[in-house]
Backbone bond lengths (Angstrom), bond angles and torsions (degrees), N, CA, C in turn:
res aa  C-N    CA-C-N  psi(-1)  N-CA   C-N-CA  omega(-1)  CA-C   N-CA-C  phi
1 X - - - 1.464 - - 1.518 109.66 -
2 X 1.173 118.68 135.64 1.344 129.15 168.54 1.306 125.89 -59.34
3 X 1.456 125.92 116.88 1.406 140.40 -177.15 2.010 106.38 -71.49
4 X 1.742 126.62 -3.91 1.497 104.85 148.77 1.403 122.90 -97.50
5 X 1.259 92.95 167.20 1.427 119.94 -172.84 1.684 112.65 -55.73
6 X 1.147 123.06 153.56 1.888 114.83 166.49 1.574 82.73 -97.60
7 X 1.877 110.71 136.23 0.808 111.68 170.48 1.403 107.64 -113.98
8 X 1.381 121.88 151.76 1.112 138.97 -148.35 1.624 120.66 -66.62
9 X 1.043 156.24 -158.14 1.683 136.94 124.86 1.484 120.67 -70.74
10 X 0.881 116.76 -10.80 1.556 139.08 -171.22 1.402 85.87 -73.03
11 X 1.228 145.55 -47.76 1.189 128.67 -146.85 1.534 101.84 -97.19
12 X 1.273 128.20 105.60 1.378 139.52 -159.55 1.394 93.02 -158.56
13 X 1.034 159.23 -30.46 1.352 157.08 -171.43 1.606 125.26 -20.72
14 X 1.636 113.15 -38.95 1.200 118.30 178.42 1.607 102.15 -119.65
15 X 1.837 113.53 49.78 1.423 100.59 170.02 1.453 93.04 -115.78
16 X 1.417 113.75 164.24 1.577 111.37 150.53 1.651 114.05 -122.81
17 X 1.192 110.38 139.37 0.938 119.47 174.92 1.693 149.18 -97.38
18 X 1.399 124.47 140.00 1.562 104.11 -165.37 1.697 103.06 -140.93
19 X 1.497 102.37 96.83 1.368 112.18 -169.42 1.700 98.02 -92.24
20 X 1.374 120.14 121.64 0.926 134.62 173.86 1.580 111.12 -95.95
21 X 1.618 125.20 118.41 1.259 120.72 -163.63 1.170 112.59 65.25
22 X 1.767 105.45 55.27 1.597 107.00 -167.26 1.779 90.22 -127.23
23 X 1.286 120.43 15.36 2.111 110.02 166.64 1.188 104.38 -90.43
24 X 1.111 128.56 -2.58 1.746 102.72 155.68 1.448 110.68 -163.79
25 X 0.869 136.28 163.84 1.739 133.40 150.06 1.610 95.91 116.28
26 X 1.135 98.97 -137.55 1.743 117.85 174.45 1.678 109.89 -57.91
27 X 1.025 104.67 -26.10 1.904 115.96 -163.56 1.447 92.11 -81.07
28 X 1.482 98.31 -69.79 1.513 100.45 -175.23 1.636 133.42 -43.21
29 X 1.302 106.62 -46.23 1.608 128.42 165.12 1.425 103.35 -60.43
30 X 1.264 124.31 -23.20 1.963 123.13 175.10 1.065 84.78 -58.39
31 X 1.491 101.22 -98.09 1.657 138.09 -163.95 1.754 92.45 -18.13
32 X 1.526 121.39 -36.45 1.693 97.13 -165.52 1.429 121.55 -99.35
33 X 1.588 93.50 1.38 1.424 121.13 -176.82 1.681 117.04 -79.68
34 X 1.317 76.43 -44.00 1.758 107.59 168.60 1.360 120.31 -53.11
35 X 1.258 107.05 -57.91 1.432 122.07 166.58 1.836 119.47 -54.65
36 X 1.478 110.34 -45.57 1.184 120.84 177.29 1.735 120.72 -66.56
37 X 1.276 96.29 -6.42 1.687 120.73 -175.64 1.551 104.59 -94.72
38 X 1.458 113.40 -32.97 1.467 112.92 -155.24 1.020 143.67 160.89
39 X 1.405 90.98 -49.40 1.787 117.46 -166.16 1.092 102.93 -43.21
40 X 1.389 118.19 142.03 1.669 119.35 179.59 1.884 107.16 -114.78
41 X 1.422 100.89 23.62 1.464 103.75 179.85 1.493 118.97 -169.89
42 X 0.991 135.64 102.62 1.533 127.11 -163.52 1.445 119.73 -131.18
43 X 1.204 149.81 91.02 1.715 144.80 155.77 1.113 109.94 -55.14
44 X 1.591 116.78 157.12 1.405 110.43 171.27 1.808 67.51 -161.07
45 X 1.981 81.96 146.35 1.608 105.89 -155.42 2.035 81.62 -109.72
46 X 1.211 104.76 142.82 1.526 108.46 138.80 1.727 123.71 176.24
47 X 1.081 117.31 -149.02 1.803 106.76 -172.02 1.310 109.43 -97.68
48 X 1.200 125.14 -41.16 1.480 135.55 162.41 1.288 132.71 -22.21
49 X 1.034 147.39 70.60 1.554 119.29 -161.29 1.658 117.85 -79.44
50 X 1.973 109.75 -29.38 1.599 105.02 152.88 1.263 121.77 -41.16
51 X 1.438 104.95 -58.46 1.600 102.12 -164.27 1.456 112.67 -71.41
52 X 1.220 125.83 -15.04 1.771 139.31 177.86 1.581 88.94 -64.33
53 X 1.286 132.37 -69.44 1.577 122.25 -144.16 1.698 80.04 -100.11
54 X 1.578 161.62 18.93 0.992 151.44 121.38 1.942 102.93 -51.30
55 X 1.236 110.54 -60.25 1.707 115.63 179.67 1.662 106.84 -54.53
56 X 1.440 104.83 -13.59 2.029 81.31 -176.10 1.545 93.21 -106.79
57 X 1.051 136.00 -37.72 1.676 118.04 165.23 0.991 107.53 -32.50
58 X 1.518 127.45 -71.91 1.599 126.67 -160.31 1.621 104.41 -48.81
59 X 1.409 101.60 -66.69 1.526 106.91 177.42 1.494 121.67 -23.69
60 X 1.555 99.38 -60.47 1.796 111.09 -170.05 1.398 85.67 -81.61
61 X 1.397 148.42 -37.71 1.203 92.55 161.62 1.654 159.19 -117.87
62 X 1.514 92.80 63.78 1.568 118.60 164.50 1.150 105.36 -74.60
63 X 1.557 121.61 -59.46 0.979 146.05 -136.82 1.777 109.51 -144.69
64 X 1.391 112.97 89.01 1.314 115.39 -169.18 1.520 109.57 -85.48
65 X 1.567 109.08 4.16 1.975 105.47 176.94 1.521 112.55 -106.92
66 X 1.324 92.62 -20.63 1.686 105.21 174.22 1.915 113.33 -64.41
67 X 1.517 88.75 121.35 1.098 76.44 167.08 2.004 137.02 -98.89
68 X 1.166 129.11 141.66 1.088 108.76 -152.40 1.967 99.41 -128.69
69 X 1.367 96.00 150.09 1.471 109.72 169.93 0.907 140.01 -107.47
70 X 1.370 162.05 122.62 1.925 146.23 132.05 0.879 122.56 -69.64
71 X 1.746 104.19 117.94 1.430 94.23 165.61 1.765 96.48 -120.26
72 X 1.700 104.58 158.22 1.673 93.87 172.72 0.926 81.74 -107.53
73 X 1.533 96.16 170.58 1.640 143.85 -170.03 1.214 114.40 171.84
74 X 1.052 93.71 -179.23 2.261 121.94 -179.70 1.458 97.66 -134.28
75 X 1.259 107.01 112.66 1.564 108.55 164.46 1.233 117.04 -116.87
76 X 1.763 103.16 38.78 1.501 100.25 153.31 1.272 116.14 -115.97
77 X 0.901 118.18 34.26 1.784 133.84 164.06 1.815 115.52 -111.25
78 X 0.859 117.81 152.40 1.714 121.73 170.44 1.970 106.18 -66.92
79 X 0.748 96.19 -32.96 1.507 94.16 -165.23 1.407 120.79 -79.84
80 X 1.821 94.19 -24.94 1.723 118.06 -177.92 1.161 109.17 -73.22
81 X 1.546 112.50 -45.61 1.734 131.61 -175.73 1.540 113.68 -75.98
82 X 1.626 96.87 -26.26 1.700 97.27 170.50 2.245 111.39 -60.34
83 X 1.656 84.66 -52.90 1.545 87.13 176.36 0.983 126.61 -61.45
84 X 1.542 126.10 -28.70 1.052 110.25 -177.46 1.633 111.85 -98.18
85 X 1.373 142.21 47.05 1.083 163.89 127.14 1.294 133.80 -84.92
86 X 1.674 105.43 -33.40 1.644 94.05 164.72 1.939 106.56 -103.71
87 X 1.529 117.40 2.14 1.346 99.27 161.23 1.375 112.26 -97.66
88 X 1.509 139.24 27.13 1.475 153.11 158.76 1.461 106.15 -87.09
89 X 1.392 114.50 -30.04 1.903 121.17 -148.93 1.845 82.25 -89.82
90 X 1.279 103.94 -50.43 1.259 129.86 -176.91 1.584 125.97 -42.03
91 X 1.618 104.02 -65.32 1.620 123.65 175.71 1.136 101.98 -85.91
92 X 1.323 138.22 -54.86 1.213 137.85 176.38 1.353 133.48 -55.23
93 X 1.109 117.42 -30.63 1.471 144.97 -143.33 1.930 117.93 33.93
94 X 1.332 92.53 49.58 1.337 85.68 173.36 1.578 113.29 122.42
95 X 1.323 130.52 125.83 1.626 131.21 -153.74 1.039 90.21 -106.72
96 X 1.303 134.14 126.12 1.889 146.81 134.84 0.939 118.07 -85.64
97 X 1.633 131.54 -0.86 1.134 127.72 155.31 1.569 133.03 -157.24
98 X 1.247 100.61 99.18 1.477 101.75 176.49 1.490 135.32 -91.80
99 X 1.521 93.60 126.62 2.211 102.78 -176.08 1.089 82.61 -111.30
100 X 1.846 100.90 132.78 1.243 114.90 161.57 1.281 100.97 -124.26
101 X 1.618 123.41 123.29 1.674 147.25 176.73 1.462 113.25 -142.12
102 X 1.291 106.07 68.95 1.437 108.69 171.98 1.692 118.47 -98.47
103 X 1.274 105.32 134.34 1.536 120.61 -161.89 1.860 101.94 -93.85
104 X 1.191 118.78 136.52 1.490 130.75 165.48 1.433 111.42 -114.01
105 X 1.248 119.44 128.89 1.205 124.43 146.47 1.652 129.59 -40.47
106 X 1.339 112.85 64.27 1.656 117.84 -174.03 1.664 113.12 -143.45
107 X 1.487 114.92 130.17 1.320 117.86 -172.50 1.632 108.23 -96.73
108 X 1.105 121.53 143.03 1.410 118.37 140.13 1.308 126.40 -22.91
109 X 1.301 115.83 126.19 2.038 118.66 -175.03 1.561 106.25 -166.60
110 X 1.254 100.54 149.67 1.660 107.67 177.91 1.659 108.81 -63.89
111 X 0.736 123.90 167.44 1.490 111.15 -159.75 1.464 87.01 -102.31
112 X 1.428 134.58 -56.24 1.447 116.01 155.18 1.147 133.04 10.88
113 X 1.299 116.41 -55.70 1.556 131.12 -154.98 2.038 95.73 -122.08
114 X 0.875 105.46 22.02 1.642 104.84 173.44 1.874 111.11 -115.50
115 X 1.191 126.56 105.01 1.090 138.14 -164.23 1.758 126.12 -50.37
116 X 0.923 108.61 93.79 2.231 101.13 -160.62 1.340 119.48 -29.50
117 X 1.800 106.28 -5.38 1.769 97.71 -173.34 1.863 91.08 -99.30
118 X 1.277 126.29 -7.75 1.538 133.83 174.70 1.686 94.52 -70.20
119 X 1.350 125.43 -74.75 1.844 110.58 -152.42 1.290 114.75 -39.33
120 X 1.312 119.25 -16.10 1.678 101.02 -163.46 1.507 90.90 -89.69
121 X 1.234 93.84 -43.38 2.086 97.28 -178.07 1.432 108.05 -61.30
122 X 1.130 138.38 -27.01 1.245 139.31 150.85 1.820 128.90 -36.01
123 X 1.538 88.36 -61.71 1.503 90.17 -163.90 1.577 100.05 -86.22
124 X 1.178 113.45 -28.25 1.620 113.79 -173.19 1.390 107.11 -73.14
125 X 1.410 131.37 -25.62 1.613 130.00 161.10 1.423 126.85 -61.38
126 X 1.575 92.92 -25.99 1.553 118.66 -175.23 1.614 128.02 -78.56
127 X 1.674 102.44 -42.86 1.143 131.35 -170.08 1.345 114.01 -81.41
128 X 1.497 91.15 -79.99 1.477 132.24 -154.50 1.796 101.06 -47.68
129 X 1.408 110.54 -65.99 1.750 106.95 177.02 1.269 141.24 -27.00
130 X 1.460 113.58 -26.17 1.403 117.88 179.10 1.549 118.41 -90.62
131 X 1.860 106.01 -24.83 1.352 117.53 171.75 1.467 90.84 -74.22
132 X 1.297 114.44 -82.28 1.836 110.35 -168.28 1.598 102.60 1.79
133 X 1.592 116.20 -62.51 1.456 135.87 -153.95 1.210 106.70 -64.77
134 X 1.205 111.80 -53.61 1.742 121.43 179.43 1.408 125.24 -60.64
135 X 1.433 107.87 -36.59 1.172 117.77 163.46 1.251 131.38 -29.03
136 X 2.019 89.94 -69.08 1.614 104.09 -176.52 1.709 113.80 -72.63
137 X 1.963 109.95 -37.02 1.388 94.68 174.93 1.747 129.62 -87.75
138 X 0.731 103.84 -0.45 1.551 114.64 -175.31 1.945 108.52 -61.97
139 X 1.182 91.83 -40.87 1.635 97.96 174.42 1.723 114.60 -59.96
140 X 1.065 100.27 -49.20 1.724 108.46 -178.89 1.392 98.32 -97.22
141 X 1.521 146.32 12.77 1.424 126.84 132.47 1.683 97.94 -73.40
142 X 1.476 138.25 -96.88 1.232 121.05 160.04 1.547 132.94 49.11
143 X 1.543 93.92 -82.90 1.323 115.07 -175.14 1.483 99.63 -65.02
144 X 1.420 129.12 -63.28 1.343 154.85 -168.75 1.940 100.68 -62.58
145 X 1.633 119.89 -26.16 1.176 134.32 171.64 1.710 105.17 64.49
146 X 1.287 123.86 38.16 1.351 133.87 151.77 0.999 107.91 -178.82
147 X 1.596 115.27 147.41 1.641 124.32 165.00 1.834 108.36 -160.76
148 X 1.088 113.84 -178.06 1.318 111.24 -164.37 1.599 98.51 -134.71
149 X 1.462 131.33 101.04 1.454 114.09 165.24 1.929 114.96 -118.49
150 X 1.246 94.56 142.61 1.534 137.08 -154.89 1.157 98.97 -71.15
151 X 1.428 167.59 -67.45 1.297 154.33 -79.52 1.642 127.62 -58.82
152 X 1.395 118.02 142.99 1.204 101.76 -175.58 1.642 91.11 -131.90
153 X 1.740 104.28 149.40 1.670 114.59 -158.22 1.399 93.22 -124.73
154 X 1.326 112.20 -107.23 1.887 137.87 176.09 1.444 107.30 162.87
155 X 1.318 118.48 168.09 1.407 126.23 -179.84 1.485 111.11 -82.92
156 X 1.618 104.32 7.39 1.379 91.50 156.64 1.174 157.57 -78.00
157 X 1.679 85.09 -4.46 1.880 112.31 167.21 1.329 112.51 -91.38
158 X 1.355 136.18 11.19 1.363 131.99 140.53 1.176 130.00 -122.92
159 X 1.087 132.52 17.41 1.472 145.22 -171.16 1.463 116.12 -155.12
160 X 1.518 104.31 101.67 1.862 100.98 -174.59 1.364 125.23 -70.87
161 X 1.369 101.44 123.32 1.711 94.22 -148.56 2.088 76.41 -108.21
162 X 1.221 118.42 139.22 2.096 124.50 142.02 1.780 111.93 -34.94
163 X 0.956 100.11 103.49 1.375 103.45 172.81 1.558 114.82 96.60
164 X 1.687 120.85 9.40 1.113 126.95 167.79 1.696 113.76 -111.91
165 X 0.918 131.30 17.69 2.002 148.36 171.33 1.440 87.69 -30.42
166 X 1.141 133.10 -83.40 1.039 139.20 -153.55 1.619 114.46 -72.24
167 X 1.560 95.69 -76.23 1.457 121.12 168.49 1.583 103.59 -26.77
168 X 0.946 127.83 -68.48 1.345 136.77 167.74 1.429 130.40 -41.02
169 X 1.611 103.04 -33.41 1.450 86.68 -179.62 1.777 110.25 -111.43
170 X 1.146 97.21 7.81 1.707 113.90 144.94 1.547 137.30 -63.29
171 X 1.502 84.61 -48.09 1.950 93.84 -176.69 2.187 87.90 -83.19
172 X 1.298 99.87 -13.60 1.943 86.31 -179.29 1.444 100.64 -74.87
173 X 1.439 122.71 -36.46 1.450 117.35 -166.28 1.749 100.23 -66.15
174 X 1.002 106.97 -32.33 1.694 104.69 -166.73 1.596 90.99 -59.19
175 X 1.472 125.76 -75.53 1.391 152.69 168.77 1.661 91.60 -6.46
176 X 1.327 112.84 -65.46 1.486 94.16 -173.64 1.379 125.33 -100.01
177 X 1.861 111.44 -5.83 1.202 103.39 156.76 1.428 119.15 -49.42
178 X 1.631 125.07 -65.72 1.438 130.11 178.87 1.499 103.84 -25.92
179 X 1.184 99.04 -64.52 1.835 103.60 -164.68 1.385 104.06 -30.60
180 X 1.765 105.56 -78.48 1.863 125.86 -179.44 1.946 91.16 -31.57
181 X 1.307 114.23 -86.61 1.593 117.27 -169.42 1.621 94.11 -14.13
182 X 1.533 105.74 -77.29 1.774 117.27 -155.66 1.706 101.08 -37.23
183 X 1.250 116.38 -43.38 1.406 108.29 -176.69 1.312 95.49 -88.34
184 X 0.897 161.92 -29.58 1.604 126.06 -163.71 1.446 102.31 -104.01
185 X 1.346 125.69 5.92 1.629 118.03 -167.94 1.625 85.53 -116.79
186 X 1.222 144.82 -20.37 1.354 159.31 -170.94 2.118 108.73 -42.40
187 X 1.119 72.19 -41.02 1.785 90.17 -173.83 1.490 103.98 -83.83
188 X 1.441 139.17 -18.73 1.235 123.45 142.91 1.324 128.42 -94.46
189 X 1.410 117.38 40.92 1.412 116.88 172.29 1.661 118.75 75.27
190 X 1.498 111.57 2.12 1.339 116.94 173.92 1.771 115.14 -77.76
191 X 1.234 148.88 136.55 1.468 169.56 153.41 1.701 106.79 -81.82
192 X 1.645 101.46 125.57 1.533 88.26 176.81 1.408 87.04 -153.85
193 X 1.684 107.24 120.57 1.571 102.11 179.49 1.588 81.04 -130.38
194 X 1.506 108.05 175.56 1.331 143.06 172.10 2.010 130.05 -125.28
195 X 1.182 99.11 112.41 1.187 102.09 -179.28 1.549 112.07 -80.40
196 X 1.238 124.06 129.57 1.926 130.19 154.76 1.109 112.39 -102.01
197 X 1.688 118.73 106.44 0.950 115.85 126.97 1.336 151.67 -69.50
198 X 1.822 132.64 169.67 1.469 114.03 170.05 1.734 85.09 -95.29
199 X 1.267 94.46 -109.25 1.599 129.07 -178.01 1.479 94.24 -64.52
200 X 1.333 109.05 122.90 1.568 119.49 145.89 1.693 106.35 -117.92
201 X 1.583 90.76 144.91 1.277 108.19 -170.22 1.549 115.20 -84.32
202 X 1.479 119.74 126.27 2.112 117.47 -164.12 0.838 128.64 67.05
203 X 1.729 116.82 11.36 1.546 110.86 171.94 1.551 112.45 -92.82
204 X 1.505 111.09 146.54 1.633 106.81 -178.50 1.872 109.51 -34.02
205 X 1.266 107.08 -57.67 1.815 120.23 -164.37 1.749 95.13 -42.25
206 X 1.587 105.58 -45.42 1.925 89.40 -156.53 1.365 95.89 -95.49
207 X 1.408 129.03 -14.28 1.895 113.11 156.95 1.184 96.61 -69.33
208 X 1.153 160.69 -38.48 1.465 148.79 -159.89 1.425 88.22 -64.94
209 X 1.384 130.52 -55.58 1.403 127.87 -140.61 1.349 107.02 -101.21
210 X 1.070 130.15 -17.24 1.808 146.26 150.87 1.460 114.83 -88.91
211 X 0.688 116.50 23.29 1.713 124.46 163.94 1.757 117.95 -66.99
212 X 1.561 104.73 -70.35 1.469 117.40 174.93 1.511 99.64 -151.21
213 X 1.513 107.48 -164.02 1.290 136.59 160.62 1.635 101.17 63.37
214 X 1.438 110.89 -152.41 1.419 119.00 -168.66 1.610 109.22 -62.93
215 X 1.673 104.29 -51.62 1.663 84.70 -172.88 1.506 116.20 -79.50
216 X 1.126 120.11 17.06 1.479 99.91 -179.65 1.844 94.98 -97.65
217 X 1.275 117.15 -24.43 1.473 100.90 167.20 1.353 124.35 -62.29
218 X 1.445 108.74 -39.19 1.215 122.84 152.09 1.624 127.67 -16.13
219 X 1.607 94.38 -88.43 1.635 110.32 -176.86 1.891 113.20 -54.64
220 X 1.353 109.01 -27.85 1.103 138.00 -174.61 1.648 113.82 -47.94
221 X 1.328 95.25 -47.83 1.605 133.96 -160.95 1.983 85.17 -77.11
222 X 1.371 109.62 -61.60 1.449 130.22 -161.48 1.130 99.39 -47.85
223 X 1.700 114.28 -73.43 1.427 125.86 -173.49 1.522 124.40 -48.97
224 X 1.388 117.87 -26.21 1.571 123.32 167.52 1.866 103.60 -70.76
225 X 0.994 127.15 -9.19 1.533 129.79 160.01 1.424 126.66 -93.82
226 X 1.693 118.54 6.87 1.180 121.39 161.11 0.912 145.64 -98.11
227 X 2.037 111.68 52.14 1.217 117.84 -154.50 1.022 139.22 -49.03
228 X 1.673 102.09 -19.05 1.717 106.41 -179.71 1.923 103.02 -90.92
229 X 0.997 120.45 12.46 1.429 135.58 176.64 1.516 105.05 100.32
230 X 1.451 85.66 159.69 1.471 95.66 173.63 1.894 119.55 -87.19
231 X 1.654 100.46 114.82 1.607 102.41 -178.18 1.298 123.29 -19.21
232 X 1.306 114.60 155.86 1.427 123.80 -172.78 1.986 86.93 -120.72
233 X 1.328 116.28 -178.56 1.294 123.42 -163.19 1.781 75.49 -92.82
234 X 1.519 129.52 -57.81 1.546 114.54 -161.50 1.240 106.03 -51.51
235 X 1.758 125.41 -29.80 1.690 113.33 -174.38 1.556 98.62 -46.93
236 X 1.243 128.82 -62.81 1.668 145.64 -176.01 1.391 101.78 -41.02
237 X 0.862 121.00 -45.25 1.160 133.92 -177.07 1.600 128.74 -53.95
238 X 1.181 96.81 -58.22 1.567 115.35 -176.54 1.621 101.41 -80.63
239 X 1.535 130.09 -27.28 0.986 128.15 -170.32 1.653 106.81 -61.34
240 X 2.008 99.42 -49.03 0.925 96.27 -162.04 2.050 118.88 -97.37
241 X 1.349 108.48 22.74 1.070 128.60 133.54 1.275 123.51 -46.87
242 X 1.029 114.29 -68.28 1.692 137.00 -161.16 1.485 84.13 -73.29
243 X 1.364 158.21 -59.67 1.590 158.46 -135.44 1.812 81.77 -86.82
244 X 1.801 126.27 -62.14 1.176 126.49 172.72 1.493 137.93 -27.18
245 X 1.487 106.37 -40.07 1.147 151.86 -154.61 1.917 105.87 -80.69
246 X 1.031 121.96 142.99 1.409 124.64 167.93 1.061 140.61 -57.25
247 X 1.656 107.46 -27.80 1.463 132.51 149.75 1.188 113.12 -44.06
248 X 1.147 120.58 -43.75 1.408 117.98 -166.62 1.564 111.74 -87.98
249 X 1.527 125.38 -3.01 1.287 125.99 173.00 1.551 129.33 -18.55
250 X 1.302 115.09 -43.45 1.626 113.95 169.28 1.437 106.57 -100.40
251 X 1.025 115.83 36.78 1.870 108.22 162.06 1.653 106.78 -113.70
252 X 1.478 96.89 138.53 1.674 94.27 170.24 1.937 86.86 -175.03
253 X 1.569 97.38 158.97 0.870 103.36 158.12 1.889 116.17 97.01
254 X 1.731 89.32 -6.26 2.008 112.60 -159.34 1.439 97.55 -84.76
255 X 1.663 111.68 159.40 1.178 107.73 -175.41 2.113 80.18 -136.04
256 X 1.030 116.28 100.12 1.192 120.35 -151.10 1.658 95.99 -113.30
257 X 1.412 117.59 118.95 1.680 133.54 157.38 1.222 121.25 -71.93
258 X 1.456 94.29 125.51 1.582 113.02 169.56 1.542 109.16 -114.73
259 X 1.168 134.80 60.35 1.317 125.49 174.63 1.853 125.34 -143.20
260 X 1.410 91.32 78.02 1.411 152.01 161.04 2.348 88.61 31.31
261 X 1.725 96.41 16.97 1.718 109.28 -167.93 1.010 128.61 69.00
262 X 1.056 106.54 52.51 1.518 131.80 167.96 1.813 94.71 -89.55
263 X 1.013 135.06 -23.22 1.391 133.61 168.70 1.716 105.45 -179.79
264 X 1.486 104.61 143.21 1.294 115.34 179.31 1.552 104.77 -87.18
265 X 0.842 128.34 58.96 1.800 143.40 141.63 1.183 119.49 -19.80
């Protein structure tokens, strides 16, 4: 048996953090989780600028020593994800932990009925953001010889869901981007896991997608299979605390379910 300690989630004190798609949903519940852990520095990136300075009240107040940022952006462009890496390196002085949960405007659909000039706009909204991100911070974790990145996908990259063709094989690329990263960034002290969710419960994405039409019969169907309930954004939340966290030192590489058993994914 090992003579260290399990250290707690609490112990975050000397991380900073940079939740991308962090004003509301899964991001937001990071970023405050984060704060409630420690963090003595936190940005959270998104398009909103209400909901950005709504996200730093909440934040500051978890955590009234932490200091916290908004910046907007689009980090589904190269140029957006460039900025928002050197204004993190910048305000922050430096990211120890990156969540990437960026939200698209895209429904569930038979793939039939999804238009051939849509997949690329699909998957590249879907995909592409969390690499953009990694790209730029991975070098200055690297340099710094540890960092922690977050990703969040859906269980649609392991479980073929009707009306996920696309959607699905987007949130799979993330799933195995992380993986590839976790091993080749491993040797400088970098951690890179990925959370899947199905259904989270009050986030804009799953009222968007239970609203009407096909996927809400869909999701409908799902949620009567979540016997232990259907996730809340803090389940996501706390997980990915805990992945942040020191405890979690030998994890990397996980593609880890949160969906309350609606399927063992």
């Amino acid at each position: 048996m090992g003579t260290h300690e399990i250290s707690p989630p609490k112990e975050l004190k000397d991380s900073s953090g940079l939740i991308v798609g962090g004003t509301a949903g899964i991001g937001l519940a990071t970023a405050v989780g984060l704060a409630q852990a420690g963090a003595p520095r936190i940005m959270v990136v998104g398009r909103s600028t209400e909901r950005g300075h709504t996200a730093v009240d909440r934040i500051s107040s978890a955590n009234s020593s932490c200091e916290v940022t908004f910046l907007p952006e689009d980090a589904t462009t190269v140029d957006g994800a460039a900025h928002i890496a050197s204004e993190a390196e910048r305000i922050l002085g430096g990211v120890d932990v990156l969540v990437s949960t960026t939200a698209a405007d895209v429904r569930p659909e038979l793939f039939a009925n999804i238009p051939t000039d849509d997949i690329a706009r699909i998957f590249n909204q879907l995909a592409l953001p969390c690499m953009y991100l990694a790209s730029e911070i991975v070098p200055h974790m690297t340099a710094r010889k540890g960092g922690v990145i977050i990703n969040v996908a859906s269980d649609a990259a392991k479980t073929a869901t009707p009306g996920e063709s696309v959607i699905g094989a987007a949130k799979a690329a993330i799933v195995m981007f992380t993986r590839t990263l976790a091993i080749e960034a491993k040797r400088s002290g970098i951690r890179v896991n990925v959370l899947t969710p199905s259904l989270v419960a009050g986030t804009g994405s799953t009222e968007r997608i239970t609203s009407d039409g096909f996927s809400a019969k869909l999701f409908a169907k799902a949620a009567q299979q979540a016997h232990l309930g259907v996730p809340e954004s803090e389940d996501l939340a706390a997980l990915a605390v805990f992945l942040a966290s020191p405890a979690a030192r030998r994890l990397t590489g996980q593609a880890i379910s949160v969906n309350g058993g609606i399927s063992a994914a």
